[in-house]
TORKEDREN-833903 format. One record per residue (C-alpha): residue number from 1; residue in three letters; x negated, y negated, z. Coordinates in nm, 4 decimals. Example, Ala and Ser with C-alpha at 12.3 -4.5 7.8 and 13.67 -1.06 7.14 Angstrom:
2
- 1 ala -1.2300 0.4500 0.7800;
- 2 ser -1.3670 0.1060 0.7140;
***
This chain:
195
- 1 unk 0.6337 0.3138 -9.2265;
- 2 unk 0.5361 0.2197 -8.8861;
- 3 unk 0.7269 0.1799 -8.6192;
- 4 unk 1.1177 0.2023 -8.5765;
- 5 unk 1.4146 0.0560 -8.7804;
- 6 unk 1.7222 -0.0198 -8.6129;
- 7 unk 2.0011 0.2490 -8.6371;
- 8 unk 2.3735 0.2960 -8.6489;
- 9 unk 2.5488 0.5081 -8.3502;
- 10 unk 2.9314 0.5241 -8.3648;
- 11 unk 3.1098 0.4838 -8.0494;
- 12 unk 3.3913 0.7357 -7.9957;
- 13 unk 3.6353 0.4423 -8.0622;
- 14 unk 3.4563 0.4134 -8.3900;
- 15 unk 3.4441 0.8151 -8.4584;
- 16 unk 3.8664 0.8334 -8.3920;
- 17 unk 3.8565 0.5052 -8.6450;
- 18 unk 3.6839 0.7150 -8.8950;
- 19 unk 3.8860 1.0698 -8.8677;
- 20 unk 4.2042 0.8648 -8.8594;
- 21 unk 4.0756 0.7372 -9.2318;
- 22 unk 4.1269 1.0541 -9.3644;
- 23 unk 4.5110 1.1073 -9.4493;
- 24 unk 4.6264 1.4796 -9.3614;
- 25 unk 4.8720 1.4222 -9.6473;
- 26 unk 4.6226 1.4811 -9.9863;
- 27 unk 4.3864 1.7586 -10.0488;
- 28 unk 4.1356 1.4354 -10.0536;
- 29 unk 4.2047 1.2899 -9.7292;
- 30 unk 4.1592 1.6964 -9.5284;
- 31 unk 3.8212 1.7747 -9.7217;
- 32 unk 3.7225 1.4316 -9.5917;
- 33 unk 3.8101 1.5059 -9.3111;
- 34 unk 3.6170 1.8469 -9.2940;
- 35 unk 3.3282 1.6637 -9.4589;
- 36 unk 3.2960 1.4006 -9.1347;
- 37 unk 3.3871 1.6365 -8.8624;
- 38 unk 3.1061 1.8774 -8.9767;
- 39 unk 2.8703 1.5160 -8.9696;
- 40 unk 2.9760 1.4104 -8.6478;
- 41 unk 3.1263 1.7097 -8.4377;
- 42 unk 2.8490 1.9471 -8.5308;
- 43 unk 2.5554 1.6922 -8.6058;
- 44 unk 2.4775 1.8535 -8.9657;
- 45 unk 2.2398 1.7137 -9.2208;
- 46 unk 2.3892 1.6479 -9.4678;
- 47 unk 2.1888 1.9472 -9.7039;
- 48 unk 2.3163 2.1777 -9.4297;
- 49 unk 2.6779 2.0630 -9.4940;
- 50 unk 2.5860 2.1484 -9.8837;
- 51 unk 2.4815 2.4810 -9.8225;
- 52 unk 2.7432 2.5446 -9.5375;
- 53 unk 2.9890 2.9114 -9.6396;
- 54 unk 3.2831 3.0108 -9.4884;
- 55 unk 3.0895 3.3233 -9.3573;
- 56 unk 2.8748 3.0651 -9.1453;
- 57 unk 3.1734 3.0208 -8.9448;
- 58 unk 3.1736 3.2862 -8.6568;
- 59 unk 3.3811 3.3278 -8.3727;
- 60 unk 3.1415 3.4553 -8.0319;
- 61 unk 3.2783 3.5465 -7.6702;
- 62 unk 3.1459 3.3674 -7.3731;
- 63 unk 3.1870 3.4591 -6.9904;
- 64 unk 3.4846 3.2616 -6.9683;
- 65 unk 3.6440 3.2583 -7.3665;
- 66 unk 3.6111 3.2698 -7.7445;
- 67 unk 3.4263 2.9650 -7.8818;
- 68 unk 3.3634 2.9368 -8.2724;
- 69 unk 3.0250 2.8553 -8.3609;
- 70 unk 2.8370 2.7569 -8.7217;
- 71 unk 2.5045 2.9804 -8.8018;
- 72 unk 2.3540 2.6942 -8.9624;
- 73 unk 2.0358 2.7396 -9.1588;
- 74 unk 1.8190 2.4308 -9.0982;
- 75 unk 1.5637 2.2346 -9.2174;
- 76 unk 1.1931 2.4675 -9.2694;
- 77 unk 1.4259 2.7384 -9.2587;
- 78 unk 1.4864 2.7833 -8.9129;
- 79 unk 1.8670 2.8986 -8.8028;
- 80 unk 2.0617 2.7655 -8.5467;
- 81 unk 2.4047 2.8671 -8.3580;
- 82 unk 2.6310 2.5619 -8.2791;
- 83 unk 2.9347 2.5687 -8.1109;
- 84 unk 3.2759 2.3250 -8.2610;
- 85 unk 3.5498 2.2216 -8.0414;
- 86 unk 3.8666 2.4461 -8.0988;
- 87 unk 4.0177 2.0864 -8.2840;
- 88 unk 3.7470 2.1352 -8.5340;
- 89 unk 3.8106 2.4822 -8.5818;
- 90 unk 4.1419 2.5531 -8.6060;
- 91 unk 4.1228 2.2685 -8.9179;
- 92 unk 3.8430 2.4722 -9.0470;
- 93 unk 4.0620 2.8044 -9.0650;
- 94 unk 4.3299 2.6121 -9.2382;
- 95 unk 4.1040 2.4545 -9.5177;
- 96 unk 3.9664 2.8081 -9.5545;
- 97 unk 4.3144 2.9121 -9.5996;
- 98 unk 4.3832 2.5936 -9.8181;
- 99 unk 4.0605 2.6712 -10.0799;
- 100 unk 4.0194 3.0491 -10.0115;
- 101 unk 3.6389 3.0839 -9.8863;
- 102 unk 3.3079 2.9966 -10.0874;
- 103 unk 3.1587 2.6595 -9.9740;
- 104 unk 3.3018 2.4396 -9.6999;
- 105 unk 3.2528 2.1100 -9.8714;
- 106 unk 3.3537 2.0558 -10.1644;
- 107 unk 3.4273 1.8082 -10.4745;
- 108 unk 3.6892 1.6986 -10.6289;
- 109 unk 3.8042 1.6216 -10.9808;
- 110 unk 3.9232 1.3693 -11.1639;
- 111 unk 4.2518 1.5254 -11.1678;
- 112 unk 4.1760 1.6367 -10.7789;
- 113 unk 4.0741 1.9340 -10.8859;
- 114 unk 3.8909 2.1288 -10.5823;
- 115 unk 3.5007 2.2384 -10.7351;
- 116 unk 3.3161 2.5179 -10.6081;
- 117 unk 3.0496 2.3172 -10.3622;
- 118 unk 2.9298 1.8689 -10.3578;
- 119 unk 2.6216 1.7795 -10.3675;
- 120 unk 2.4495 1.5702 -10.0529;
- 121 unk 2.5283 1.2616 -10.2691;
- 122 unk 2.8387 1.3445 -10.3050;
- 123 unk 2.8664 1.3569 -9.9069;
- 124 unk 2.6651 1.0525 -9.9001;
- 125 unk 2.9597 0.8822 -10.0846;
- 126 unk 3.2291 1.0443 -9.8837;
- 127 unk 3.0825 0.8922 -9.6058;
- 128 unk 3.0291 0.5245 -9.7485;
- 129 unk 3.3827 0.5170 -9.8421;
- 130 unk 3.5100 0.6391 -9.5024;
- 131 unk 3.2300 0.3488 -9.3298;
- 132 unk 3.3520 0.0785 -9.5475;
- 133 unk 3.6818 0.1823 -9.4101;
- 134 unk 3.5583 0.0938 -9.0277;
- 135 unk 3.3888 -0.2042 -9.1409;
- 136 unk 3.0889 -0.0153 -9.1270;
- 137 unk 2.9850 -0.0398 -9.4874;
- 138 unk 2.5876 0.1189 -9.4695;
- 139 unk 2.7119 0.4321 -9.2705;
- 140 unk 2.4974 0.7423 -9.3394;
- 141 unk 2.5775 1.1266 -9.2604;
- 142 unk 2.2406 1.0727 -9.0659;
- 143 unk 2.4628 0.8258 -8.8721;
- 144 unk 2.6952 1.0715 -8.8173;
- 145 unk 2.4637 1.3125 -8.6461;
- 146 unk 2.2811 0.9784 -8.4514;
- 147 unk 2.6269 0.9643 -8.3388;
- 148 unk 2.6806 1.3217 -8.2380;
- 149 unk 2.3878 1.3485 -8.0666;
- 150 unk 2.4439 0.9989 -7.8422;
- 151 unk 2.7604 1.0973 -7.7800;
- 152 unk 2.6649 1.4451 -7.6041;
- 153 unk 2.3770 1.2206 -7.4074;
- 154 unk 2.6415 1.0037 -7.2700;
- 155 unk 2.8796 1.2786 -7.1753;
- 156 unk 2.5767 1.4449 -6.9823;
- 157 unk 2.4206 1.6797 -7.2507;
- 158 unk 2.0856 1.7399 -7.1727;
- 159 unk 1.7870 1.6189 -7.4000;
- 160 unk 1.6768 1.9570 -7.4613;
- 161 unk 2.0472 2.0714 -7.5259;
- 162 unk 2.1156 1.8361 -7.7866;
- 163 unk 1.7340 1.8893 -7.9279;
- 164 unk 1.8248 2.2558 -7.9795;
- 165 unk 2.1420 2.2056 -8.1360;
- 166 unk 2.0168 1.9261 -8.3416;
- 167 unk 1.7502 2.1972 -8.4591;
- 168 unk 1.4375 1.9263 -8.3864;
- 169 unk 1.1058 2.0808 -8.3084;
- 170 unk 1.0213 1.8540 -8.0686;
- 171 unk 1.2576 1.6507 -7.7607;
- 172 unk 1.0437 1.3526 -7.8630;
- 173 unk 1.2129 1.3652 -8.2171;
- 174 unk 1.5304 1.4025 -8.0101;
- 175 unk 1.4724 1.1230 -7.7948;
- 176 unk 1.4073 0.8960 -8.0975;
- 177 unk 1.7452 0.9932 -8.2135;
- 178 unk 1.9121 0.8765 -7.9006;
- 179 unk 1.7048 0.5613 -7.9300;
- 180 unk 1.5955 0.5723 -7.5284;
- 181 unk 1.3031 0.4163 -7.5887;
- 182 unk 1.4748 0.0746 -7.6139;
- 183 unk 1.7420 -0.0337 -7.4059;
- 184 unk 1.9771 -0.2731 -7.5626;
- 185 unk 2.2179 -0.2950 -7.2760;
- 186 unk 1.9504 -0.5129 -7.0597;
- 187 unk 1.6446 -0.6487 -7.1862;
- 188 unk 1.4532 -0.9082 -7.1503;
- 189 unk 1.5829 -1.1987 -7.3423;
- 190 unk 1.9293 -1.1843 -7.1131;
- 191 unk 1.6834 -1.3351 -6.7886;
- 192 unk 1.5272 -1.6263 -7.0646;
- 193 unk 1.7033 -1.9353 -6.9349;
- 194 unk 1.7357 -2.1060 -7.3393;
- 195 unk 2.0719 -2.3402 -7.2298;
***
């Protein structure tokens, strides 16, 4: 198709709606959780999320302190290093301790059961549920990284920043993501005198 299709970006009001969805209380509601942080706070596709170990999780040193990072293998097989906020990490090392390494996301049983690894439908669906729970019913994990990525842009991120992290080929792929190419703030039917 042609053209673009309007998306959906979170705000960060609507990101805090959606992690406070996820109740720290049952194994469901903290893989959830882990399931939409690694969406929105690390901008993974959803395959990535699939694939993602334990062992992806490393912890680096920069000039100033230790930052955790995610090797992520991306799409056409190219890696990428991004950094997680310590919130995001220090809930990662606790669901690690919690299911004992192997795959970060995972599924659950009828008898909520932890399983080995989920499927990207089964991500798909975590997602849905937690959307339907915002009164965002058609969220997407794509969504979720739309969101990640407009959310670095507005806190100053640069383009080619969030283009590496995002692991896009291109900034112009990036930009589409970010949607800059139409600005729904001010356009031109708010100076069309209709009353």
């Amino acid at each position: 198709p042609k053209g673009e299709k309007l998306h959906t970006w979170l705000s960060p009001v609507q990101i805090k709606k959606l992690m406070d969805t996820c109740p720290s209380g049952t194994l469901e509601g903290r893989r959830d959780w882990i399931i939409l942080a690694l969406l929105v706070g690390a901008g993974l596709r959803r395959e990535e999320l699939a694939a993602l170990t334990f062992s992806h999780v490393k912890t680096v040193t920069t000039k100033n302190k230790k930052r955790t990072v995610l090797e992520v293998k991306g799409k056409g097989a190219k890696d990428r290093t991004v950094p997680i906020n310590s919130t995001l990490a220090a809930r990662l090392a606790e669901w690690e301790r919690e299911t004992g390494g192997g795959r970060i996301a995972r599924s659950l049983g009828r008898s909520q059961e932890l399983g080995d690894s989920i499927s990207a439908v089964g991500i798909f669906d975590v997602v849905r549920k937690h959307g339907a729970r915002i009164d965002v019913p058609a969220l997407a994990p794509h969504d979720l990284r739309r969101s990640y990525a407009q959310a670095g842009y507005e806190a100053g991120v640069t383009i080619a920043q969030i283009s590496t992290l995002l692991g896009h080929a291109s900034i112009q792929t990036t930009q589409r993501y970010l949607n800059l190419s139409l600005d729904l703030e001010n356009t031109v039917s708010d100076f069309i005198p209709l009353a």
